[in-house]
C-alpha positions in Angstrom: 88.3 120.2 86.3 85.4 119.3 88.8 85.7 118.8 92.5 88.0 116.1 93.8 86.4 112.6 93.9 88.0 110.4 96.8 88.3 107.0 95.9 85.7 104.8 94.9 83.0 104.0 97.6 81.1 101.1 96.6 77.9 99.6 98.8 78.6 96.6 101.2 76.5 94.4 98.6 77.7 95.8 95.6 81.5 94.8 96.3 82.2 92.8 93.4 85.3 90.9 95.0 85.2 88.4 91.8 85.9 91.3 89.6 88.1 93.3 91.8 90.7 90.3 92.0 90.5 90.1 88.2 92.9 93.0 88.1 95.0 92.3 90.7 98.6 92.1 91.0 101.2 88.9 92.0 103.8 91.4 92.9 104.6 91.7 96.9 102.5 95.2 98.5 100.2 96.1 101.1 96.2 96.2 101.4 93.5 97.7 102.8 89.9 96.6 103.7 87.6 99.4 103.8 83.5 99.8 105.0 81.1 101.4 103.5 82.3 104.8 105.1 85.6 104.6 104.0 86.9 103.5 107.6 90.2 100.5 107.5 89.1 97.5 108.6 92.0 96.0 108.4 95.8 96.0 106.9 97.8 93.5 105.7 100.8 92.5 103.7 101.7 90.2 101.0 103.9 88.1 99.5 101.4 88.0 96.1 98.8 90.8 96.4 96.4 88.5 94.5 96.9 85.1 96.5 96.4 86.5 99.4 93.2 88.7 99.1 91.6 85.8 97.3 92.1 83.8 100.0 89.2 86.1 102.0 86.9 85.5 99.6 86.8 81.7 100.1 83.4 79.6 101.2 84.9 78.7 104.3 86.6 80.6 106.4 88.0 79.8 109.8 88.2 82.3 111.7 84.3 84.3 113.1 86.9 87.5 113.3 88.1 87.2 109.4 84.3 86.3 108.8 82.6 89.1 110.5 85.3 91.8 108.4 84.7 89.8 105.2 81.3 90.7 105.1 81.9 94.3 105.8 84.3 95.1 103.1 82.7 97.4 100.8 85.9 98.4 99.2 89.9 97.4 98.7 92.5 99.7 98.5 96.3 98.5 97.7 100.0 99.9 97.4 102.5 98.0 95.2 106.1 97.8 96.4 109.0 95.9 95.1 109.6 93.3 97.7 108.1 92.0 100.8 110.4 93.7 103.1 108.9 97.1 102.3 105.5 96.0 102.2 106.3 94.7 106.0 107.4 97.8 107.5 104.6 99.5 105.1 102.0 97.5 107.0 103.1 98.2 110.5 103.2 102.6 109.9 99.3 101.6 108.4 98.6 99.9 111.8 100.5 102.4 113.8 99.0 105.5 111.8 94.8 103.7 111.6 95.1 101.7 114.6 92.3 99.6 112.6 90.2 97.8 114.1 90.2 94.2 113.2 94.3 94.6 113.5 93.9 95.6 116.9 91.8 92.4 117.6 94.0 89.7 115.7 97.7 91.5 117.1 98.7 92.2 120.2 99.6 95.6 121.6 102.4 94.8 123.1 105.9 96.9 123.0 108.3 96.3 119.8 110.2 93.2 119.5 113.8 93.0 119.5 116.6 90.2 119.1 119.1 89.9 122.2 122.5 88.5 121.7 124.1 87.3 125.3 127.4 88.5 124.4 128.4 88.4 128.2 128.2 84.4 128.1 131.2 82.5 127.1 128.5 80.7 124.5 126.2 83.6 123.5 122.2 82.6 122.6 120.3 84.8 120.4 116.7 85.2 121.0 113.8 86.8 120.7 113.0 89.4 123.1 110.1 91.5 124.5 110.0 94.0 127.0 112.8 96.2 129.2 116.0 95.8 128.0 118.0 95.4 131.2 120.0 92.7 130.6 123.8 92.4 129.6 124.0 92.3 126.5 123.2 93.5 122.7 119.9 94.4 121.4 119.0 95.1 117.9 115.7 96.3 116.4 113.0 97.4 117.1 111.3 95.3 114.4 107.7 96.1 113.4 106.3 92.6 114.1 107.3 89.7 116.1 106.9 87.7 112.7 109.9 89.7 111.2 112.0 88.8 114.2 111.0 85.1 114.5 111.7 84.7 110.6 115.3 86.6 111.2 115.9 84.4 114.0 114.9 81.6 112.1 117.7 82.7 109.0 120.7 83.7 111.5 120.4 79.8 113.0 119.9 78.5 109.3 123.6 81.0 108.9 125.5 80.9 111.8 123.8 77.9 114.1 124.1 80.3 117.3 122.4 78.5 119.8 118.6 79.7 120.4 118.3 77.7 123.9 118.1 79.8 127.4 120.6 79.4 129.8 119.2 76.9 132.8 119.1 74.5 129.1 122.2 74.7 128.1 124.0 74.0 131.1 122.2 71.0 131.6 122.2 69.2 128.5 124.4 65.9 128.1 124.1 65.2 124.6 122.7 67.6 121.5 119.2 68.7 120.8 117.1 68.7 118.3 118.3 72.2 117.1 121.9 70.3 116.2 120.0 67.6 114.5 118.4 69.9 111.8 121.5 71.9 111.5 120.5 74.8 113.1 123.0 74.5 116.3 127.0 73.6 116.3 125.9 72.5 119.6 128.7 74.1 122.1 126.5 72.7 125.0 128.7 69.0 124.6 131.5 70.3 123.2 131.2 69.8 119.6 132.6 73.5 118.8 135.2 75.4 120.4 135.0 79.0 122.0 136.6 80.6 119.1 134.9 79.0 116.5 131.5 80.1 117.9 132.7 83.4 118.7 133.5 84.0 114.8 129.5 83.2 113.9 128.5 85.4 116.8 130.8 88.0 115.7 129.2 87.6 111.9 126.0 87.5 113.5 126.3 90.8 114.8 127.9 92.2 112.0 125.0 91.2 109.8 122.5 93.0 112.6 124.4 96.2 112.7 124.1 96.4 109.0 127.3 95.2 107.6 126.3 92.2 106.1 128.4 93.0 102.5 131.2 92.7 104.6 129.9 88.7 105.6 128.8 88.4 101.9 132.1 89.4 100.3 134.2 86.7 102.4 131.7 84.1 102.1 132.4 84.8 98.1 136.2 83.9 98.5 135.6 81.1 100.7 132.8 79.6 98.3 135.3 80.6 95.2 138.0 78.8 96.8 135.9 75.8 98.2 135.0 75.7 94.4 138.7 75.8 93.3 139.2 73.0 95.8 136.5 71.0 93.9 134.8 70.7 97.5 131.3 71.8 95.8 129.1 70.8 99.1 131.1 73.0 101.4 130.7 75.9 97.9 127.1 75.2 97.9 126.6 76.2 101.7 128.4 79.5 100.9 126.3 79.9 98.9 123.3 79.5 100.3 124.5 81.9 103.2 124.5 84.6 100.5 121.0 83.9 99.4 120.2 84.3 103.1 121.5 87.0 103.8 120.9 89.0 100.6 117.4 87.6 101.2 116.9 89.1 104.9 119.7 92.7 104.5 117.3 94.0 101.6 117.1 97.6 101.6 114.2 98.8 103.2 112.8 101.1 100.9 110.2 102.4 103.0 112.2 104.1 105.3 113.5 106.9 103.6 116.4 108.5 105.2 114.7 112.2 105.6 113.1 114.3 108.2 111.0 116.1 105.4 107.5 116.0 105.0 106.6 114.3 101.2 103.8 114.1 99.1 104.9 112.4 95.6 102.1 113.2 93.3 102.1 110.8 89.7 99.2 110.9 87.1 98.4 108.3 84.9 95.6 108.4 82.3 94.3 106.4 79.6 91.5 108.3 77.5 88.5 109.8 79.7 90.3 107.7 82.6 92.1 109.4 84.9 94.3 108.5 88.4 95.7 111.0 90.5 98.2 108.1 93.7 99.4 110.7 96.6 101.6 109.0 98.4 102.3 110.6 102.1 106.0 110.4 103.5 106.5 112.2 106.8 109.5 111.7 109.3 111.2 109.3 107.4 108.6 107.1 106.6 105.7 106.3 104.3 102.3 106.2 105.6 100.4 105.1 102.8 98.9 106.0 99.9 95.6 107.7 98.1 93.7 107.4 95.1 91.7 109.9 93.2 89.8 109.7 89.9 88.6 112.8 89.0 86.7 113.6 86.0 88.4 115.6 82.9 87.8 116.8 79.7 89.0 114.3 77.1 91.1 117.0 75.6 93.3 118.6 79.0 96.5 117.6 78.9 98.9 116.6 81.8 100.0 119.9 82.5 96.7 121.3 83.5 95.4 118.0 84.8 97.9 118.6 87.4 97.8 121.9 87.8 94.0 121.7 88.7 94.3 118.7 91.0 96.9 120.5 92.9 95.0 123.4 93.4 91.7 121.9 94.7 93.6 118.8 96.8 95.2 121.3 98.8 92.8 124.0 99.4 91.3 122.5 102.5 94.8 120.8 103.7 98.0 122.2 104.8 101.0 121.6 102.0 103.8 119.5 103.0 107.3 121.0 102.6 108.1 119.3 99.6 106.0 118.1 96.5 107.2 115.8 94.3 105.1 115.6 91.0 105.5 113.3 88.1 104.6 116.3 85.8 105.0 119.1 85.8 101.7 121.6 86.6 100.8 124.4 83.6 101.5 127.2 85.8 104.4 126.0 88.2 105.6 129.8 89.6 101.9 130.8 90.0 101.0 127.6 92.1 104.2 128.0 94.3 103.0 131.3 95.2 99.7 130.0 96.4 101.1 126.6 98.3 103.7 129.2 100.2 100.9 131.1 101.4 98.5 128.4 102.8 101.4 126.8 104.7 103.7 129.9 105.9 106.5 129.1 104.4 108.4 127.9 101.3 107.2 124.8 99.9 108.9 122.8 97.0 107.4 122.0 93.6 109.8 119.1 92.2 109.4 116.6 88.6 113.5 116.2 88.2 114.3 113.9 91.2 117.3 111.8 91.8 118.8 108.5 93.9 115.2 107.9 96.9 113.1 110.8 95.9 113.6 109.0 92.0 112.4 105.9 93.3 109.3 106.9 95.2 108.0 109.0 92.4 108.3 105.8 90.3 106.8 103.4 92.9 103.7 105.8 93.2 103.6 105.9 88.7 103.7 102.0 89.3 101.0 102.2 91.6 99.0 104.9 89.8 99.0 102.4 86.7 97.6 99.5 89.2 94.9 101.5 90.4 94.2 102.9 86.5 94.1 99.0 85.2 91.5 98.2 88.0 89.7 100.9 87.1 89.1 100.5 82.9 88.7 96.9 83.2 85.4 97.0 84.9 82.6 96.3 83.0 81.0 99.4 82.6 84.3 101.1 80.9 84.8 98.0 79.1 81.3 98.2 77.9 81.5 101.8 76.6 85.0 100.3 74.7 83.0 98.0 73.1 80.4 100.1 71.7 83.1 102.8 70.4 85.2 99.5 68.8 81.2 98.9 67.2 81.6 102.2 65.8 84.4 102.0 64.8 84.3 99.2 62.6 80.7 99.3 61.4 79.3 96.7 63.0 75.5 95.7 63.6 76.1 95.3 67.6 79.0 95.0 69.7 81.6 92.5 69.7 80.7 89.8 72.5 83.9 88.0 72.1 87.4 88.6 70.5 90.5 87.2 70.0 93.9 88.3 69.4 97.4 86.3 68.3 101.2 87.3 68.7 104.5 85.7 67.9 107.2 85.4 70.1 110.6 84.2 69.7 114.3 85.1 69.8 115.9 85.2 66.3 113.8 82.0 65.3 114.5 80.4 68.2 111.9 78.6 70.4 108.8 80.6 68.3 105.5 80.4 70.5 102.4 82.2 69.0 99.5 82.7 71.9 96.1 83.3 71.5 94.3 85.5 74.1 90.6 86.1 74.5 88.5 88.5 75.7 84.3 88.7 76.3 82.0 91.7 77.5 83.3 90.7 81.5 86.7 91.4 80.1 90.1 88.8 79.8 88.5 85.0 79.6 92.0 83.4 80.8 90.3 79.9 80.7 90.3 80.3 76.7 94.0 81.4 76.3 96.3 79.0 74.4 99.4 78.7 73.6 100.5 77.3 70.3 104.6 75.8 70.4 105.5 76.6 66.2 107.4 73.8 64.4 108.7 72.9 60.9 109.1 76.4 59.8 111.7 78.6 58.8 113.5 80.3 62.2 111.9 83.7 61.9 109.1 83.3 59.3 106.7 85.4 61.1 103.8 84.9 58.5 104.7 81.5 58.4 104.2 81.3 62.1 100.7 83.0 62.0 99.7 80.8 59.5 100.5 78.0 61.4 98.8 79.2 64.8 95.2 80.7 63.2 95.1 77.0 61.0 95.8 75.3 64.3 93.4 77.1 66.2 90.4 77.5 64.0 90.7 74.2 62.4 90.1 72.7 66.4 87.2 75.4 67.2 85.7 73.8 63.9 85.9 70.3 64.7 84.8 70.7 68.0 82.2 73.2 67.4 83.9 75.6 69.6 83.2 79.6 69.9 84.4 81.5 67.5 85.4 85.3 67.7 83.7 88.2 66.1 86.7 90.4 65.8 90.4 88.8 65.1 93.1 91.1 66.3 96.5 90.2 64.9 99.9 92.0 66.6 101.6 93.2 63.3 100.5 94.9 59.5 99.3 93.9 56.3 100.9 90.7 55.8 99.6 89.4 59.1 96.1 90.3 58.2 96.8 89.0 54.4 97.8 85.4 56.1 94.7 85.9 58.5 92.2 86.1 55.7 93.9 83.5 53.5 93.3 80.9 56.4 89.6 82.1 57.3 89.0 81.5 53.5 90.5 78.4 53.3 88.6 77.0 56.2 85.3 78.4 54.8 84.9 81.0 58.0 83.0 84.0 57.8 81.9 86.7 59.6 84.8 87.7 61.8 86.4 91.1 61.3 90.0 91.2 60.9 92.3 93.9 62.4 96.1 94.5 62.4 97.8 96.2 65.3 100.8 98.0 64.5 103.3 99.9 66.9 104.3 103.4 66.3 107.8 104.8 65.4 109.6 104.8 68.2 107.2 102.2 70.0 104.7 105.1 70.9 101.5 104.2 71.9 99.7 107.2 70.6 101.3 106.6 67.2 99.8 103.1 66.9 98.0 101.9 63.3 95.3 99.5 62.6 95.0 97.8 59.3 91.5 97.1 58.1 91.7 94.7 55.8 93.7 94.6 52.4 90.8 96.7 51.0 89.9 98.9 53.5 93.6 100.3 54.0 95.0 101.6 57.5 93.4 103.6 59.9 94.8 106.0 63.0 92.9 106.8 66.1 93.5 110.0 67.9 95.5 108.9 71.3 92.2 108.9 73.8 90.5 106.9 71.1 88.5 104.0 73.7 88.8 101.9 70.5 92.8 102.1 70.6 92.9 101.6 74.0 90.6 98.1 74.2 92.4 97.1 71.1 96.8 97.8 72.7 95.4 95.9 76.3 94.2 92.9 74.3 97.5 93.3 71.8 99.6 93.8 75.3 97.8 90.9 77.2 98.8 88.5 73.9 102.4 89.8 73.9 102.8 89.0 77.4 101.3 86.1 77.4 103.2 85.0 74.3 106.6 86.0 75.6 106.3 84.0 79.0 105.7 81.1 77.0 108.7 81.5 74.8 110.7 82.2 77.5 109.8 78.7 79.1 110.3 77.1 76.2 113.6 78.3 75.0 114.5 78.3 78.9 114.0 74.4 78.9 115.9 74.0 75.6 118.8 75.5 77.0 121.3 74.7 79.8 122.5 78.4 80.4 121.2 81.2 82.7 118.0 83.3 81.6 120.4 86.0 82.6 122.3 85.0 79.0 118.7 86.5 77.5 119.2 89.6 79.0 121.1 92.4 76.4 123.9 94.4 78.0 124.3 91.9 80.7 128.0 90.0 79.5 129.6 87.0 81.3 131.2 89.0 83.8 128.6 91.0 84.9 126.5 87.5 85.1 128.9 86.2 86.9 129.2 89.2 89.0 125.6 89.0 90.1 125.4 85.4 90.3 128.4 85.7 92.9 127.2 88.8 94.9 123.3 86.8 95.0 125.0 83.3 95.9 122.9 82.3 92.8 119.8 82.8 90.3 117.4 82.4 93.3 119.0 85.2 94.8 119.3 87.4 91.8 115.0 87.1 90.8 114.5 88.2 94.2 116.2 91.1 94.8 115.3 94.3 94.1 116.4 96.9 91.7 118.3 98.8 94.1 120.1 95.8 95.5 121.0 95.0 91.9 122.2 98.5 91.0 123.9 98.2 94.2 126.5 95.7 92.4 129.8 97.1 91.3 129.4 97.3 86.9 125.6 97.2 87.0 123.7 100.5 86.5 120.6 101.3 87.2 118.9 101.2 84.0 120.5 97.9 83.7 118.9 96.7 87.0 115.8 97.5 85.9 116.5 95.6 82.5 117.3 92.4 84.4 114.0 93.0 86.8 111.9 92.9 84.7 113.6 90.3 82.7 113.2 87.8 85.9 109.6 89.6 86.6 107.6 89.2 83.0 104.3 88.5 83.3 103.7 88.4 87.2 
């Protein structure tokens, strides 16, 4: 293996943001504007990765500040986590740990925030609160940003209307404010509640703040069951709201492991001469960000030594943590133990088999080690050298400048959508996917489906003189190909090369088969074949894109749950997670530790019904 290559550096000029957010993620995580040198410019979080870096690259922005850094950025780096909570306190340990210096500038550095309950007061307030903490009463935090307190002060009103007023207001006031208005205030300054009562939603208020907000969420279940019972479904449908809430805001917070270790979790992902080394840095009990490194390799190394010679060179010029955790396992484990243990004095941990936190870092840095790989291969360049090796492979005069690829979708018949995805020399051409809704067919006539799609499709391009492809890639084996043909013949089309995809036994990538054509048989490509690759992301892009339009469309035929979609999840265990969410809002956005975190749902179950509520963003 050659020398470690630190991520990619790329010119001020050269920044290609257009591409760059091409790749990019919807799912919630943190990012990172770098200069020319490699120095963080700035960190921020998001909601949707993609939405909210594009919104730098806009003609006009408002602010000189986000202008002047938007011209500097000569590179982006990000980390993917599973919900906005973690990529909160993951942005504030970047800020702490980079001090960078266009955060400094926009946020104040000021001491951490904290809310303040007056529990002395025969009315409590709770509020927001800055600075020493000398007064009577209880403080909870500190939070990493005032925004995080201002939004949980803003839930615990919307929950238990405490009042958010200072004192010299309340005692002053002669009718309710504003606060009661929008339901946001029982307003105890006139009266309109009584000691006790209050006392009850201050006492759940701090219950919820010291961390026991099941204990809230499992009586606001009986009350909203009864309420229900009762046939009172507006008083039901605030209980259930409160458990949105608060299973919204009482998310785990994943990046804050509880461990005084220092971590590095190591994962490796590859995809033919591409390869992606994410290090991801955990030390004291929380993460401090993550790397990426693409070194080159021979073709023909497998994981075992791929990881074995990263290890090696990454830490010969740094001191080894205490503990590695590695997503495979290096070629000579003892020998490399050895070696670690005597650069840092003392015994250092080689780890693949990890359970409960340690399980779920090593597979949040695989997640992001895919990310980073994706971004990567889907530049021009590698896409570019794809083409050329497809040329090859099929014998054709140049390389294909456009292509097109169709998959079926549907659940036992039902709701069949075929999609049609394109792709050009700049990569996926999203403006040219369609979606085709299949009608008057037999439920589960798969040919019968294609045929139906390709006619559709080719039959428009003709009539409106539209593009047409130079290679035809079709999700399944000889009779989809066989149906292919028959429709190009019939509408007098030539020159497009038809290909079959077909998975392998046991859905293995490696193991996939291309069929020719009825006369030139089936073909297998070795597994780092750039030909296979192009050919399963176009097949992977259609079958995504083909599933979250049949998932719409049998979702608006039906009146029950998506959840019903899901195998292994039964009506109680719907109900179960309905009831422990407050509701199917509440279920798509929790993570999958607060769903294993529900008594009858495992783990591999959680991540069945994630990804379930998550296809396609």
């Amino acid at each position: 293996m050659s020398r470690e290559i630190s991520p990619q550096k790329i010119a001020v000029n050269a920044f290609d943001a257009k591409r760059f957010l091409k790749t990019l993620t919807h799912r919630p995580g943190v990012y990172r504007m770098l200069d020319e040198k490699g120095v963080i410019l700035y960190v921020g979080k998001a909601k949707d990765l993609k939405k909210r870096v594009s919104s730098y690259f806009r003609k006009n922005l408002s602010s000189a500040r986000i202008q002047s850094m938007a011209r500097q950025i000569a590179n982006i780096e990000v980390t993917v986590t599973q919900t906005e909570a973690e990529a909160l306190i993951l942005e504030n340990n970047l800020i702490k740990a980079h001090r960078p210096r266009y955060n400094i500038l926009l946020r104040d550095d000021k001491s951490y925030p904290y809310i303040y309950i007056s529990t002395e007061h025969p009315f409590p307030r709770i509020a927001f609160h800055r600075g020493a903490r000398n007064l009577a009463g209880r403080y909870f935090g500190p939070y990493p940003s005032s925004a995080a307190v201002r939004e949980t002060l803003n839930m615990l009103q919307r929950l238990f209307k405490a009042r958010p007023c200072k004192d010299s207001y309340f005692s002053n006031r002669s009718r309710p404010c504003l606060q009661y208005q929008i339901k946001r205030c029982k307003a105890p300054c006139v009266g309109y509640v009584t000691q006790k009562e209050y006392r009850v939603d201050i006492q759940h208020a701090i219950q919820f703040l010291d961390g026991r907000s099941q204990q809230i969420i499992d009586e606001l279940i009986v009350e909203m069951d009864e309420a229900s019972k009762q046939l009172e479904f507006e008083r039901a449908a605030q209980k259930r709201d409160q458990i949105e809430l608060l299973r919204h805001i009482s998310s785990k917070q994943a990046v804050s492991a509880d461990t005084n270790s220092k971590i590095d979790i190591i994962s490796l992902a590859r995809e033919g001469e591409a390869v992606c080394f994410q290090v991801f840095y955990l030390r004291g009990g929380r993460m401090l960000g993550n790397k990426s490194f693409f070194p080159r390799a021979p073709v023909d190394m497998d994981s075992a030594e791929l990881m074995q010679g990263f290890l090696g060179q990454y830490y010969l010029e740094r001191k080894p943590p205490d503990e590695i955790i590695l997503s495979h396992l290096p070629s000579e484990p003892e020998l490399l133990t050895q070696v670690l243990a005597q650069s840092a004095g003392r015994r250092v941990k080689l780890r693949v088999s990890v359970r409960g936190e340690r399980a779920r870092w090593l597979g949040l840095a695989e997640q992001n080690a895919r990310e980073a790989l994706l971004a990567r291969t889907t530049t021009r360049v590698n896409l570019t050298a794809r083409l050329r090796a497809l040329q090859e492979t099929l014998g054709l005069e140049s390389p294909p400048g456009r292509l097109e690829c169709f998959d079926i979708s549907h659940t036992r018949g039902e709701a069949a959508v075929a999609s049609c995805v394109v792709f050009g020399q700049e990569g996926p051409v999203k403006s040219d996917y369609r979606r085709f809704n299949i009608e008057g067919i037999t439920p589960g006539d798969d040919y019968a489906a294609m045929r139906q799609a390709l006619s559709r499709r080719y039959q428009r391009l003709q009539e409106s003189d539209g593009i047409l492809p130079d290679v035809l890639l079709i999700d399944g084996g000889r009779g989809q190909v066989r149906e292919a043909e028959k429709v190009l013949v019939e509408l007098q089309i030539e020159g497009i090369t038809v290909i079959g995809i077909t998975k392998g036994e046991g859905r293995r990538p490696e193991l996939d088969t291309l069929t020719l054509s009825e006369k030139r048989g089936v073909l297998r490509l070795p597994p780092h074949s750039p030909t296979l690759h192009l050919l399963q992301q176009i097949r992977d892009e259609a079958h995504r894109f083909a599933i979250t339009g049949h998932r719409r469309r049998r979702a608006k035929a039906r009146t029950e749950s998506p959840l019903q979609a899901i195998p292994g999840l039964g009506p109680k265990r719907r109900q179960q997670l309905l009831k422990h969410f407050g509701g199917l809002r509440g279920v798509a956005k929790a993570g999958i530790d607060d769903l294993a975190s529900v008594p009858g749902i495992s783990r591999t179950l959680a991540r069945q019904v994630y990804a379930h509520l998550h296809e396609g963003s």
